[in-house]
N, C-alpha and C positions, 0 to 999 in steps of 0.2 A: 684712360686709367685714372680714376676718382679727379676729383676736383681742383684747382689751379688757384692754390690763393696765395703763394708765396712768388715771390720776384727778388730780382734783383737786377740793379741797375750799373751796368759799367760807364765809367765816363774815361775815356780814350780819349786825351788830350783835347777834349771839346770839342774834337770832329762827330765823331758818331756817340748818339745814345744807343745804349742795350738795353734791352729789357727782356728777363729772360725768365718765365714763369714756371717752376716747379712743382709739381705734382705735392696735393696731400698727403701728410705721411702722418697718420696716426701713431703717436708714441703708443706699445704692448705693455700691459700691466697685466699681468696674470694669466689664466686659462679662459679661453671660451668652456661654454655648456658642452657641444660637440665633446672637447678634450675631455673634460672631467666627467662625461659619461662613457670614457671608453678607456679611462684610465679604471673608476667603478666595475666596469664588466670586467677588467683583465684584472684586476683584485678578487674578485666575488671568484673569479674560474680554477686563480693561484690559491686563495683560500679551501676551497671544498677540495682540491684536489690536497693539500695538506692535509684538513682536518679526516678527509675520509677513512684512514686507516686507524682513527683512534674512535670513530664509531663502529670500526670491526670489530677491535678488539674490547671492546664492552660489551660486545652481543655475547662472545666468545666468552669473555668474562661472568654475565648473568646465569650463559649455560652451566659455565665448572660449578660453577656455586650451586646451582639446582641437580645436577648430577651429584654433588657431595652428599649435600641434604637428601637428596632417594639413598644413596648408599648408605647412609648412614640410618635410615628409616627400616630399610629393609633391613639391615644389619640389627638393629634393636629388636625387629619383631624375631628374624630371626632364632635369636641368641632366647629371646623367650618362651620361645618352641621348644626346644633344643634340653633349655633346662628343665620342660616338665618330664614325667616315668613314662617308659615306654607303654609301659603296660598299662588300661585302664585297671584304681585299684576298685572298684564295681564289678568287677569280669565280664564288661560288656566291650566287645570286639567290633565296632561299625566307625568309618568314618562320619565326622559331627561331631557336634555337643550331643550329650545326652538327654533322652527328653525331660524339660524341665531344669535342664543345668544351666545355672548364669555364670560360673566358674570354670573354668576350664583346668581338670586337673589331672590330665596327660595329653601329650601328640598327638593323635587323631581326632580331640576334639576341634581343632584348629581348621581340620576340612570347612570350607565355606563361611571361612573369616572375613569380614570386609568392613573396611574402615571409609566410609564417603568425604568426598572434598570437604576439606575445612571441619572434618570429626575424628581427625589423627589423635592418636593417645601414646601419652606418655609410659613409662616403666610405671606407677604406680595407679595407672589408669583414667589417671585425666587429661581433659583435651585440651590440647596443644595449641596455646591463641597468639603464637607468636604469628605477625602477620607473611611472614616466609613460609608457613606452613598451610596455608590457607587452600591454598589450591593443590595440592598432593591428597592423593586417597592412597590405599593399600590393600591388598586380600593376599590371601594362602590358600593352600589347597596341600592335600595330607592324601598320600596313596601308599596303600599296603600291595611292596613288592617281591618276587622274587628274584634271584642273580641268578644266571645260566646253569651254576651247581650245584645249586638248590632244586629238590625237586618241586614241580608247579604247584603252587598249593590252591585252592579255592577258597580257602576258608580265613578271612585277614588273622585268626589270632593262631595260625599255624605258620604264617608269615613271618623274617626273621627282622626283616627293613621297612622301614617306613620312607619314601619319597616327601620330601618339605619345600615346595614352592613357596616362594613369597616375591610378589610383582607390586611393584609402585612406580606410579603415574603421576604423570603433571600436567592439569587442564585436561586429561583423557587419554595422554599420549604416555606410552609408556617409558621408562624412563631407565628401572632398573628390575632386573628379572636375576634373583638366586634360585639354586636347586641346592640340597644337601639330601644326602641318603645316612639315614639316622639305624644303626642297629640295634638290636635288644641289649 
């Protein structure tokens, strides 16, 4: 058992010498490698298993925020819809713009509206460069309906309802989807 380099000596009334050699003992100062790499691992395992539920709740957190923002996107376009006349004032009955219209100045023109990533617009019709908006698109879609008690009609401007979808996405995935049923 390690090395012999301590002694001691009894003197017993100067009949017998002793000599009695004691084992090495290294005085301990600190940790070996060994310890302080397993004291390391069982920190690293107490840590992540801490920090992990506060990277959950950031993903969770990124979501609300982007679900806000779709709701609130769809919500603007919406409400934009919503306030133009049911009626084209042109007397032209088709869903779309009209040909040649760059304005849209009633509800059915709104059929086949689409705003591409990063070309979302504002209430006054400019694009939106806050960098949160970057990656949301939008469209709408406009259908002339009728309700059960109404009789069928074929023709959209004997129609009493207009159906107003409006769908917005994030990265491609869809995010928030309204329907409103708008009457004359």
């Amino acid at each position: 058992m390690g090395y012999y380099h301590r002694y001691m000596v009894i003197n017993n009334e100067d009949k017998y010498l002793i000599v009695c050699y004691l084992p090495y003992r290294r005085a301990r100062r600190g940790f070996t490698l060994a310890e302080a790499m397993l004291a390391t691992v069982v920190l690293a395992i107490a840590a992540a298993g801490v920090l992990l539920p506060f990277t959950g709740g950031a993903k969770v957190r990124t979501e609300g925020i982007r679900r806000t923002l779709a709701a609130n996107l769809a919500s603007d376009l919406m409400e934009e819809i919503i306030n133009k006349p049911f009626n084209d004032p042109d007397g032209v009955f088709h869903p779309g713009p009209d040909d040649g219209e760059t304005v849209f100045d009633n509800i059915d023109d709104y059929d086949g509206y689409s705003e591409a990533e990063g070309q979302i617009k504002d209430a006054a019709g400019e694009i939106i460069t806050d960098s949160n908006y970057t990656k949301f698109s939008r469209t709408a879609t406009c259908e002339y309906v009728t309700v059960p008690q109404q009789p069928l009609q074929s023709e959209p401007e004997n129609c009493n309802f207009i159906l107003v979808t409006v769908q917005v996405k994030y990265n491609g995935r869809e995010i928030v989807n309204i329907k409103r049923l708008i009457s004359k």
